[in-house]
N, C-alpha and C positions, 0 to 999 in steps of 0.2 A: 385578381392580380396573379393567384397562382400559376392560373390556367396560360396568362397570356407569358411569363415566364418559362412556363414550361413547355410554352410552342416556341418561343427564342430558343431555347437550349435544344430542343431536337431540331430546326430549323438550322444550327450552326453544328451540332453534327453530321446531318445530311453534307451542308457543305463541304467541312471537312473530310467528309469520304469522298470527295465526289474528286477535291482538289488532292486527297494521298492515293487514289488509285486511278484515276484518268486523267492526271495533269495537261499529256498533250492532247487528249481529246479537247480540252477546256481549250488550250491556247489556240488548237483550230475550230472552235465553234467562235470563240471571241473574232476571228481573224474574216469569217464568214457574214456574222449579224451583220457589217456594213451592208453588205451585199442584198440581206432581204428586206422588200418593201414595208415602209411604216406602219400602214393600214395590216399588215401578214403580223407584225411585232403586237400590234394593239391588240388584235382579236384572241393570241396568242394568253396573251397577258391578261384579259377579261374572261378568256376562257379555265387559265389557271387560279384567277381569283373566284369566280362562279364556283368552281372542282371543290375549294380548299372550303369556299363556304361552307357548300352542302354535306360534304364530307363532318364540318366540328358542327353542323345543325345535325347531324345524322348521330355521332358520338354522342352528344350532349343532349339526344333524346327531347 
């Protein structure tokens, strides 16, 4: 329980840096996703869950 707390908490500082120092980047990437195709979104997103897995299989030995 620790563990997955303590990936919330760096998960929502990332964010937070991400929304105090490129806000308008953020409001044109939001302004853009309509724009790329579903199938571009999904592999995106399976490829960032894939990353983030091997990444805490990788840490956690």
């Amino acid at each position: 329980m620790d563990d997955l707390l303590a990936g919330i908490a760096i998960f929502m500082i990332i964010e937070g840096l991400a929304y105090a120092l490129a806000p308008r980047f953020l409001v044109r990437m939001a302004r853009l996703l309509p724009q790329i195709p579903e199938d571009q979104l999904r592999l995106l997103g399976l490829t960032a869950i894939t990353t983030g897995v091997a990444i805490a299989w990788w840490i956690r030995g």
